[in-house]
C-alpha positions as a Python dict, from the first residue, in 0.01 Angstrom:
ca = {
    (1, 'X'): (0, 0, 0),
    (2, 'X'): (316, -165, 146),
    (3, 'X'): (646, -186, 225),
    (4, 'X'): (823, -360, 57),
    (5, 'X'): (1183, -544, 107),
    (6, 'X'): (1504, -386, 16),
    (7, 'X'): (1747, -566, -94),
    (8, 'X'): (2126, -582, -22),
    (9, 'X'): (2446, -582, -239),
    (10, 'X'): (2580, -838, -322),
    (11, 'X'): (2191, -930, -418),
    (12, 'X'): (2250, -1029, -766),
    (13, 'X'): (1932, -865, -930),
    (14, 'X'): (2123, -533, -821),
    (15, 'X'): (2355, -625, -1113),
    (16, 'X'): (2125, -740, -1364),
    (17, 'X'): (1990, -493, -1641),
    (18, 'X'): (1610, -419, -1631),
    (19, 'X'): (1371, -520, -1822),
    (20, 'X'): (1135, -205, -1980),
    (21, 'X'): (780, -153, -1897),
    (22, 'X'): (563, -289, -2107),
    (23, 'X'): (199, -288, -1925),
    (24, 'X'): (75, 27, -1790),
    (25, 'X'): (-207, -148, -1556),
    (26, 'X'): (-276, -131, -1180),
    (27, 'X'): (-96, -389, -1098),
    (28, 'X'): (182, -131, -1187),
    (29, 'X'): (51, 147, -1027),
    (30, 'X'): (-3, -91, -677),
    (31, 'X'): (386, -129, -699),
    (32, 'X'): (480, 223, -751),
    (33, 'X'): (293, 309, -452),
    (34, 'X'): (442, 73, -268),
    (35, 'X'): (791, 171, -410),
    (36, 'X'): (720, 544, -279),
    (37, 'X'): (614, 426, 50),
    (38, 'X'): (960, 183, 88),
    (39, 'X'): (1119, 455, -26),
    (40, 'X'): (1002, 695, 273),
    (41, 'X'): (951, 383, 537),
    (42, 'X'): (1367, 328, 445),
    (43, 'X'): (1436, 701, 491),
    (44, 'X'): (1566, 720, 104),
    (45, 'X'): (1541, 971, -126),
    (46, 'X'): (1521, 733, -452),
    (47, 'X'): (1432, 351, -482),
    (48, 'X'): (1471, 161, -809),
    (49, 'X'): (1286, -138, -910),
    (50, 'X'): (1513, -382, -873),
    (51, 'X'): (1626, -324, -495),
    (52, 'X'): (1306, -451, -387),
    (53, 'X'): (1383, -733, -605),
    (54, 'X'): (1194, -622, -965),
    (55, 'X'): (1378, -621, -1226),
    (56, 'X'): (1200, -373, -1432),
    (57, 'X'): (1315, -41, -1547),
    (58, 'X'): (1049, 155, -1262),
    (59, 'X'): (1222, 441, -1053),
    (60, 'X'): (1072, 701, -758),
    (61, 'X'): (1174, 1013, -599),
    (62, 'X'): (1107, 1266, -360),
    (63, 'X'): (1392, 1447, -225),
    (64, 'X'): (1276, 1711, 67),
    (65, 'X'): (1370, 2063, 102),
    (66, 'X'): (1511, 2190, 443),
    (67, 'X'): (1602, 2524, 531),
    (68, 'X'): (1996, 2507, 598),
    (69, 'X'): (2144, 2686, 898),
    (70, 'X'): (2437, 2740, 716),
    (71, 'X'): (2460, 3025, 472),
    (72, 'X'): (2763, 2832, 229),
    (73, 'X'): (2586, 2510, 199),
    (74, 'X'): (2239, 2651, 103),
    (75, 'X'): (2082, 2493, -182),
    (76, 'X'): (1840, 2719, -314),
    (77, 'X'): (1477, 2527, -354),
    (78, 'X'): (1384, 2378, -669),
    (79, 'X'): (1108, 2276, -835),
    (80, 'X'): (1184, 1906, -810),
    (81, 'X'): (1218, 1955, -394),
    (82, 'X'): (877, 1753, -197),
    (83, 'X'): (766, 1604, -501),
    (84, 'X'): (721, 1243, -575),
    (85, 'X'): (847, 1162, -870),
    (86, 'X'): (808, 838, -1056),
    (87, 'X'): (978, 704, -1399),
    (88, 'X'): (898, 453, -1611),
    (89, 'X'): (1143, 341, -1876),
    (90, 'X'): (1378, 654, -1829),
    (91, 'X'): (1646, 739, -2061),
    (92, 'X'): (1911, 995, -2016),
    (93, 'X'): (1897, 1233, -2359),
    (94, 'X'): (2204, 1493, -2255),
    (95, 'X'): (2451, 1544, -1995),
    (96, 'X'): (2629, 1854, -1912),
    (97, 'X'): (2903, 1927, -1688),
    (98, 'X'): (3086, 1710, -1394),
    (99, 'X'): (3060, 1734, -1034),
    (100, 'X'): (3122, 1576, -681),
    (101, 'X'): (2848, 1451, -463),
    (102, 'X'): (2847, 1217, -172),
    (103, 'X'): (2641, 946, -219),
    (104, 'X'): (2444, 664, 33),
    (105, 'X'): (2247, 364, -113),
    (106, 'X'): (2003, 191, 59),
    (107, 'X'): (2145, -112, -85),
    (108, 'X'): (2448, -50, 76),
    (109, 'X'): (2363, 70, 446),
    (110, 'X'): (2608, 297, 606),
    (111, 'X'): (2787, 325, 302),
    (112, 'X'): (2897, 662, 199),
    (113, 'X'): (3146, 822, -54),
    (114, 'X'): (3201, 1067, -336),
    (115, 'X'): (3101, 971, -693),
    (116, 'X'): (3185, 1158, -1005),
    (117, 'X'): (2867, 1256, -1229),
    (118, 'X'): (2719, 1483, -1490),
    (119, 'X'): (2616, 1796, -1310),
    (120, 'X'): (2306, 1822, -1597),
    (121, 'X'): (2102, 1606, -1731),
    (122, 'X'): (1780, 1557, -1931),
    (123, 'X'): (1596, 1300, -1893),
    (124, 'X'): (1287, 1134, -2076),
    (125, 'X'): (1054, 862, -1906),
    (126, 'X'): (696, 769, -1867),
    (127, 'X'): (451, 795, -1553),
    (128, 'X'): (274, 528, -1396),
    (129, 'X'): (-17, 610, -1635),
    (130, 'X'): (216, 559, -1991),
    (131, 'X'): (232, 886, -2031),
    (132, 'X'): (570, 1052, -2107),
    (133, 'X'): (759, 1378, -2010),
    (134, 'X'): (1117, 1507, -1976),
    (135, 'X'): (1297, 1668, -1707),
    (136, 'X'): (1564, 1861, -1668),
    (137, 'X'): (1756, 1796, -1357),
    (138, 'X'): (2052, 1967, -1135),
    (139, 'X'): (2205, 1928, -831),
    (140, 'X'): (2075, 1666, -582),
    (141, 'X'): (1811, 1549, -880),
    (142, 'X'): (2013, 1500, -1119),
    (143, 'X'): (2247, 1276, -892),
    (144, 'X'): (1978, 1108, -763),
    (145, 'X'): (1823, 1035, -1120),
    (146, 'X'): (2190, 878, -1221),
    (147, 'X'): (2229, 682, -945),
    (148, 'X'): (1852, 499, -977),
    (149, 'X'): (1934, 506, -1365),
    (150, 'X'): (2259, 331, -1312),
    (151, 'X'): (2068, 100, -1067),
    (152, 'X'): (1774, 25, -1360),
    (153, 'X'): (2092, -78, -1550),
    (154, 'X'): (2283, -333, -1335),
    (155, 'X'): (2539, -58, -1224),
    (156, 'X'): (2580, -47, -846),
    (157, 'X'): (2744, 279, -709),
    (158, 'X'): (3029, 106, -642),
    (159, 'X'): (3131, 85, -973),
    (160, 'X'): (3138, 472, -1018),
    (161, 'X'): (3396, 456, -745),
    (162, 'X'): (3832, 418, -783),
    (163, 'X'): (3954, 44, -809),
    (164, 'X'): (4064, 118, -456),
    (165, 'X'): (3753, 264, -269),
    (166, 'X'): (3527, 36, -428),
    (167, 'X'): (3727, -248, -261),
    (168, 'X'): (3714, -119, 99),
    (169, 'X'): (3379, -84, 65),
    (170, 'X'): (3326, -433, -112),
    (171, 'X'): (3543, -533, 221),
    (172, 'X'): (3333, -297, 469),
    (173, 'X'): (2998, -438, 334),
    (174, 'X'): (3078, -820, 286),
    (175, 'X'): (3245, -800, 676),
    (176, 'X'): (2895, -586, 791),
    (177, 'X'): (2698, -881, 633),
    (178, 'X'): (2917, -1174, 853),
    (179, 'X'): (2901, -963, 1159),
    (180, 'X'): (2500, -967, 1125),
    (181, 'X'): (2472, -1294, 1025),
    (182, 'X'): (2685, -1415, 1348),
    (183, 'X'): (2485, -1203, 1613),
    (184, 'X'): (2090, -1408, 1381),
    (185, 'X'): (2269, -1727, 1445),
    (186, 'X'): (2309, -1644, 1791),
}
């Protein structure tokens, strides 16, 4: 296995649709190893295929459970907490309900802000192996299976945001990226 590079906005692959799996062969298992371990190397909770610069329509997850000290914010654990999670070709079937959740991409380091999304959804994908299943996902899941879904489909986060947040952070980012590149050069 190995890490892999992430790539940053405004990458264009990050806005280009995916292209489905067709070929369920170790050269696509290699790669969804290697997705999981970017994924945990970066300190994310989901990685789609095209921020490491493929665009095919490949997603992983694993979203941790931690005890929280504080009583109001406890999520109760789920099924879906510690588990890697890989899909293939996934496709939302239902949505139910709206919520708020703050959001981070690693496309978009130290970016974070609230986007609107279905507080439900059911999903249906394949594994690594071609095989397929459905989920059912809440909470931090079902979040996290939008925003890699949106991601699969050439829709950066940003784009879930107002007219007016999503051009701060357009600003923020684009002003990040000259800062950087001044301190390479040197």
């Amino acid at each position: 296995m190995s890490v892999l590079k992430v790539v940053e906005w405004p990458a264009k692959v990050l806005e280009t649709k995916s292209e489905e799996v067709k070929e369920f062969d170790e050269d696509l298992k290699k790669f969804v190893a290697d997705m999981h371990e970017t994924m945990d190397e970066a300190g994310g909770i989901g990685l789609a295929a095209n921020q490491v610069n493929v665009a095919k329509r490949i997603l992983t997850i694993c979203i941790p459970w931690t005890e929280n000290k504080y009583a109001e914010q406890e999520e109760k654990k789920e099924h879906w907490h510690d588990k890697r999670w890989t899909f293939v070709n996934p496709v939302i079937t239902k949505k139910k309900g709206k919520f708020r959740w703050q959001e981070g991409c690693l496309s978009f380091p130290e970016v974070f802000e609230f986007v609107d999304r279905a507080e439900e959804i059911w999903v249906t994908a394949q594994d690594e192996n071609g095989e397929t299943f459905e989920v059912h996902a809440n909470g931090l899941f079902a979040v996290c299976l939008q925003h890699e879904i949106d991601h699969i489909d050439g829709i950066v986060f940003i784009n879930r945001m107002s007219r007016l947040k999503s051009t701060m952070v357009r600003k923020k980012v684009l002003k990040r990226q000259r800062l950087m590149n001044t301190e390479v050069e040197e």
